[in-house]
TORFI-739373 format. One line per field, with one value per residue (C-alpha): residue number from 1; residue in three letters; x, y, z. Coordinates in Angstrom, 2 decimals. Layout:
TORFI-739373
seq c(NUM  ...) .
type c(ala  ...) .
u c(X  ...) .
v c(Y  ...) .
w c(Z  ...) .
end
This chain:
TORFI-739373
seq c(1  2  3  4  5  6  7  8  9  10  11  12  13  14  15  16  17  18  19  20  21  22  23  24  25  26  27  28  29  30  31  32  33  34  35  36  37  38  39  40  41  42  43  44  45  46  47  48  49  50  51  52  53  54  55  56  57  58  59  60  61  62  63  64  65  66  67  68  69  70  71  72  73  74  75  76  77  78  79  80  81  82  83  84  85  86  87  88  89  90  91  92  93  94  95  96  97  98  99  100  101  102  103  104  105  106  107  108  109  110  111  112  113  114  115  116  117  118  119  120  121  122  123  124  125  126  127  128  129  130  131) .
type c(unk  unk  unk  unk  unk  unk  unk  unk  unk  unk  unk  unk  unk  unk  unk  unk  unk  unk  unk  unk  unk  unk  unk  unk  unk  unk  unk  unk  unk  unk  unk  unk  unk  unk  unk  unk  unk  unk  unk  unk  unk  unk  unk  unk  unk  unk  unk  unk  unk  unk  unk  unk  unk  unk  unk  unk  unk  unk  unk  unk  unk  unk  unk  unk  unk  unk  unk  unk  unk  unk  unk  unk  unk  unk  unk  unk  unk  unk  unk  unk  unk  unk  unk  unk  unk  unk  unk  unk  unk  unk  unk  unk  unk  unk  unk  unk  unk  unk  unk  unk  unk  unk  unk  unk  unk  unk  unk  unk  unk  unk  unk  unk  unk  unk  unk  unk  unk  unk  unk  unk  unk  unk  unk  unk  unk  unk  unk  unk  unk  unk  unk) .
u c(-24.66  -24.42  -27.08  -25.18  -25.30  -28.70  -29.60  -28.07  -29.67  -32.89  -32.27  -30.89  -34.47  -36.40  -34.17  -34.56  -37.93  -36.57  -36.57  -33.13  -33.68  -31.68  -30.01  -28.93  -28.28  -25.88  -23.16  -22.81  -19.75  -18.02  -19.50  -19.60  -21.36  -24.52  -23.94  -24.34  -27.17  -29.33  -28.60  -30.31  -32.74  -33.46  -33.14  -35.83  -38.43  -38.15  -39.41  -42.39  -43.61  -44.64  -43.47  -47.14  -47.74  -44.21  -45.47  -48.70  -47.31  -44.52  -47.13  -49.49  -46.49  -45.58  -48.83  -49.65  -45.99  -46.68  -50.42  -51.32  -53.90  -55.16  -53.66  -57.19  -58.31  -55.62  -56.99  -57.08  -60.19  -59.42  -60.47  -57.54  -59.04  -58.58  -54.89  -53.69  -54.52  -56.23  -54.95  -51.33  -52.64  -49.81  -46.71  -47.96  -48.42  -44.70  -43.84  -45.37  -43.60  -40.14  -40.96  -41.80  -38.33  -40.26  -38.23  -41.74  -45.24  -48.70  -49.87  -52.97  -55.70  -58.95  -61.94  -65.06  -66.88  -63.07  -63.67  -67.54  -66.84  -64.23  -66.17  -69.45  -67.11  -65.21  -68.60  -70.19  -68.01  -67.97  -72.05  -71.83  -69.08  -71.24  -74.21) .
v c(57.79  54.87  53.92  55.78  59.13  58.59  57.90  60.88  62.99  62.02  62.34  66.05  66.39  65.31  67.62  70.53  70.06  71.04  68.52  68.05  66.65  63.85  65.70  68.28  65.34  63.27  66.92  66.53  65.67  67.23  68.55  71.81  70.84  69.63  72.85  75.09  73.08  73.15  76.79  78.00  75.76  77.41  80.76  80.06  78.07  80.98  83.83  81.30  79.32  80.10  78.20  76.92  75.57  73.98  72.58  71.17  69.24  67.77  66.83  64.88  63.10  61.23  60.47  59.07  56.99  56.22  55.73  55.17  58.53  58.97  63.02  63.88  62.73  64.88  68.64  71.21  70.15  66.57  64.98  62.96  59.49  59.84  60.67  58.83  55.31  54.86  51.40  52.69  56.38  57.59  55.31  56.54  60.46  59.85  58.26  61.04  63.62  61.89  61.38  64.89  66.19  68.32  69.14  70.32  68.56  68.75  66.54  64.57  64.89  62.83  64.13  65.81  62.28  59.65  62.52  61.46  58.17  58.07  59.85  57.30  54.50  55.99  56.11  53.24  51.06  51.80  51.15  47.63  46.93  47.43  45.74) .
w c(-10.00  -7.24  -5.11  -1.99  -4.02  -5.37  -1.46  -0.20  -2.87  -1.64  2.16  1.50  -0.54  1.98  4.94  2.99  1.16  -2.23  -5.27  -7.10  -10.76  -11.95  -14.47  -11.55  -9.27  -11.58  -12.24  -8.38  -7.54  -4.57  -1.16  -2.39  -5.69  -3.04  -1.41  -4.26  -5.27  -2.04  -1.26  -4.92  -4.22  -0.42  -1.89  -4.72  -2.07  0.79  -1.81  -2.69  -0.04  3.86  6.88  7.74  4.25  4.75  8.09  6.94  3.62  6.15  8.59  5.65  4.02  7.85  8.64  5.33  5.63  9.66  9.37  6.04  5.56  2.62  1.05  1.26  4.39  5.90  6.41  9.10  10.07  10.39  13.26  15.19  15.14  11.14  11.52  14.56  15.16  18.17  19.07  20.53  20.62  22.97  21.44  17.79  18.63  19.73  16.95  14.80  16.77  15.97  11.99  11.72  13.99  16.32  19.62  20.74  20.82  21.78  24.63  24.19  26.00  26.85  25.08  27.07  25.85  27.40  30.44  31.17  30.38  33.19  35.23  34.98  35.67  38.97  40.73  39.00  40.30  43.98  44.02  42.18  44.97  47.78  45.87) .
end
């Protein structure tokens, strides 16, 4: 198998979240040889897996190849200064949202602590003006 075939084995992989074994990988020959192949794959991963499990293993992988997290870091829980850089907050979240494929995304949002914070500096800085 040459390096294209061996790449396009892994992109279909990674579209389709299955895993294709070389020895399965190296009898594909035609089109419809990688058809046949992903389609008993789909069928087998659909009867065992759910859509949110799906969603949270393809979140982890791009932030650990975007960002670097650590698999165990990454849980529901997480807070999002352990996932998302803050340096570049709004170019990485959109970044993140392209890695992953999502058409639609969650907007940030400044924290209750970025929203005081604001806040105390609005009307802070009119008084040291007039000081």
């Amino acid at each position: 198998m040459g390096l294209d075939s061996v790449e396009l084995v892994m992109a279909v992989e990674e579209k389709f979240a299955i895993s294709i074994p070389d020895e399965e990988a190296q009898d594909i020959r035609t089109v419809g040889d990688m058809f046949q192949c992903v389609t008993s794959k789909l069928t087998i991963a659909d009867r065992s897996s759910c859509l949110t499990q799906k969603a949270f293993h393809l979140l982890r992988r791009r932030a650990k190849e975007l960002f670097n997290v650590p698999r165990n870091q990454f849980r529901l829980d997480a807070e999002l200064d352990l996932i998302v850089p803050k340096r570049s907050r709004r170019e990485n979240w959109r970044k993140f949202q392209l890695a992953v494929g999502a058409t639609k995304w969650p907007k940030l949002a400044l924290s209750w602590p970025g929203v005081l914070f604001l806040l105390a500096l609005v009307f802070a800085i009119p008084g040291s003006v007039l000081i």
